[in-house]
N, C-alpha and C positions, 0 to 999 in steps of 0.2 A: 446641782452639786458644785462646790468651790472646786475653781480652778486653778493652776499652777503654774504659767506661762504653757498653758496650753494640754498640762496632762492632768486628768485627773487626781483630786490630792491622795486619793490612797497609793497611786502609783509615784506621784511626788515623795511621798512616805516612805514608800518601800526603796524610791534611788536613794534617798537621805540615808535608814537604814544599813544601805549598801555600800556608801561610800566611808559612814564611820566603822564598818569593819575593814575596807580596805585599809582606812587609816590606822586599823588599831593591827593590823597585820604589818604594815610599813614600820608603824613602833616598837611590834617584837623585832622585826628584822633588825634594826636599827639596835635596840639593846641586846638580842645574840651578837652582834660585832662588836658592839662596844665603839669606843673612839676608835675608830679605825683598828682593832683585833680582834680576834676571833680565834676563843682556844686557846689561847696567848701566843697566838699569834699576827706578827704586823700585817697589817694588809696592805698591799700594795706591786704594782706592775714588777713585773719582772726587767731588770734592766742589766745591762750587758757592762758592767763598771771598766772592765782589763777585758781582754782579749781570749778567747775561750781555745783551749789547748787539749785535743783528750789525753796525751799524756801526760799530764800533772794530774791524771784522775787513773794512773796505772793501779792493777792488783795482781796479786800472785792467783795462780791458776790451783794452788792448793785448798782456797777459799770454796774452791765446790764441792770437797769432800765435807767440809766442815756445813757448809750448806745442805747435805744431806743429813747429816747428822744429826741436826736441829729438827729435821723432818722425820726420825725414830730409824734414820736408815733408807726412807724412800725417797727414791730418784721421782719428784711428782713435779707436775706443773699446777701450783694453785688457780691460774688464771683460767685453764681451758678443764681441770679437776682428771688431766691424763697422767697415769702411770707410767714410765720408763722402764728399761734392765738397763740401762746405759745411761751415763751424763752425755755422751757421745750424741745424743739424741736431742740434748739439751741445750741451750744457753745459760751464761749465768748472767741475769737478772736485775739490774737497778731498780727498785720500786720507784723511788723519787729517781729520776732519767739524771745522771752527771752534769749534763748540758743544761737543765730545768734548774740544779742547786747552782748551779753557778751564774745563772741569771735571778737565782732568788739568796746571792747572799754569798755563795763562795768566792764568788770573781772578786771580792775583800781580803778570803785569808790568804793565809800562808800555805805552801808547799805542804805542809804536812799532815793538816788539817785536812788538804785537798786527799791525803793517801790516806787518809784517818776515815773519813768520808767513804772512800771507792772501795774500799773492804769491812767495811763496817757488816756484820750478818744482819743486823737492824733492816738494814735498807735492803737484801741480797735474797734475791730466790730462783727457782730455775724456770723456763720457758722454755718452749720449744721454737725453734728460730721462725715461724711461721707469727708467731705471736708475737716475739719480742720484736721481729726487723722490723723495716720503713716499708712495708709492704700488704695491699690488701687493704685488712685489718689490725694490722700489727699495731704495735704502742709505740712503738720508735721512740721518740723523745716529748711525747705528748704530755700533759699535767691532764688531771682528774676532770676537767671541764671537758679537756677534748676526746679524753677517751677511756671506760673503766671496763673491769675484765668482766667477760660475762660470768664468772662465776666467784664466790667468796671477798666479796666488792665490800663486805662489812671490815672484813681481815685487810684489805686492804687501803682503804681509807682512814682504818684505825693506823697502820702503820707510816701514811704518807704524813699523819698528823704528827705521829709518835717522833720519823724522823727530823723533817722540818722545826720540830722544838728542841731536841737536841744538839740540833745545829745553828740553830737562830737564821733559820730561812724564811723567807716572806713569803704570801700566800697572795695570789691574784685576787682579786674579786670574784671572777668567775671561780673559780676554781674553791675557794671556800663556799660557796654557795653548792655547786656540785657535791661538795662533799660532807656540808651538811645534808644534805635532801637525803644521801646513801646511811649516815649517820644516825640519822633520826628516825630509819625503820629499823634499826638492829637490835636483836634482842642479848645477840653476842657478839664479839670480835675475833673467836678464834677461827685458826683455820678448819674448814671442812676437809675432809679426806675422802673422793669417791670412793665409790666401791671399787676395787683394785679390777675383776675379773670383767665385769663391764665395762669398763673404761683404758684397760690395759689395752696398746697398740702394740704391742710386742709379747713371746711368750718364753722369753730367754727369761731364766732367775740372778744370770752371775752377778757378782758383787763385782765392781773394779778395785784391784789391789789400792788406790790411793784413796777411796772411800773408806778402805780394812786398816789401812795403815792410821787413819787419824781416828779412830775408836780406842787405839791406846791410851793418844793423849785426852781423849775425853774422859775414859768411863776405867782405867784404872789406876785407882789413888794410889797404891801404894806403889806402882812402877814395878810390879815384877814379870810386867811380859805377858798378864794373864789378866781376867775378869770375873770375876767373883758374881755370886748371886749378889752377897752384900753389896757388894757395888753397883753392879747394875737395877738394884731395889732403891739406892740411892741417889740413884740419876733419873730414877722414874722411866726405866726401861724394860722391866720386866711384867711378863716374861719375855721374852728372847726368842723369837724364829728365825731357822735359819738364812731369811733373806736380811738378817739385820747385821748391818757390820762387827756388831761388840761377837756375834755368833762362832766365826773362826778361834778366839779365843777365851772359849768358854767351854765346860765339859759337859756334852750329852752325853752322861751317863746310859740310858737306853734305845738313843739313836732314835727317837722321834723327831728330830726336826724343832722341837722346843725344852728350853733350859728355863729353869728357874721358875716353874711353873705353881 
């Protein structure tokens, strides 16, 4: 049998074979990036331009009612998929970490950008502080390479992307590679919502009044104090149980606990 510096040639054959799909895998990779982007976005290191400040990255503590509210009302943590009765329980959330956009892009703008940025809901969800801190397993100020949640990782890689191109922030190498791999098995990107009674760590229902108080400004158009089925059929909130903020201001007619049913 012909030889091949020393392997037989069907085995010759088979490394040949195997190196033009490593090659033709090295060429997807190379054309998913593109000239250095991916996603339209830049690639490249994160670098530290100006001097990193957390307050130029302040936000009002109002942003967590509004933060639930985008959640149908629920105080949840997508990363760990736990239920709250409380924000008090909670952090409020950078997806893209302040310190991470500002080595990929902010330590460039302006002041206001920067506040534009830190309260953006785009980028804002809640965590419980065991999650969010510099602790354990926590995310601290990690990017997607170094660390993704164990749960709803499609929702969130979708949104790390979403943010980053809104802001025109750069994306590592690592880090768009992590987040293709997460991207590439998703069949959706929205968020999953556990089961509440499985998952709930607490068994208090109350709503916090600054949760109640910003369901005004969300869900009634006309500003008369009150929320309408119409309204809330228009914001894609009904029906309406009583753990949901728009609920205090809405009329249950037969005291079931559900409006607009």
């Amino acid at each position: 049998m012909t030889r091949a510096h020393g392997f037989p040639y069907c085995t010759a054959a088979m490394l040949l074979a195997a190196l033009a799909i490593v090659a033709v895998d090295i060429a997807s990779f190379g054309q998913a990036f593109g000239a250095e982007r991916w996603r339209g976005l830049v690639i490249a290191p994160e670098n530290r331009c100006a001097p990193y400040d957390r307050d130029d990255y302040r936000y009002s503590q109002s942003v967590e009612a509004e933060i639930v509210a985008t959640m149908g009302g629920r105080i949840y943590g997508p990363y760990s998929g736990r239920h709250y009765s409380t924000t008090r329980q909670t952090d409020i959330e950078h997806i893209v970490a302040v310190s991470e956009a500002h080595d990929s892009g902010l330590c460039a703008a302006d002041q206001s950008v920067r506040h534009r940025f830190a309260s953006d809901l785009l980028n804002l969800t809640l965590a419980a502080p065991e999650v969010n801190r510099c602790s354990g397993n926590g995310k601290c100020a990690y990017d997607a390479a170094e660390w993704l949640p164990p749960r709803n990782r499609c929702w969130f890689a979708a949104r790390v992307v979403a943010v980053k191109f809104k802001y025109s922030l750069t994306v590592d190498r690592n880090e768009a590679v992590a987040l293709q791999r997460v991207l590439s098995d998703c069949t959706s990107t929205d968020i999953v919502f556990a089961d509440r009674e499985a998952d709930a760590p607490t068994t208090s229902s109350a709503i916090e009044p600054t949760v109640i108080a910003v369901a005004l400004r969300l869900y009634d158009d006309n500003r008369n104090g009150r929320i309408t089925c119409a309204e809330a059929r228009n914001h894609g909130i009904a029906p309406v149980s009583r753990d949901h903020p728009a609920y205090p201001y809405m009329r249950d007619g037969d005291g079931d606990g559900v409006v607009c049913e």
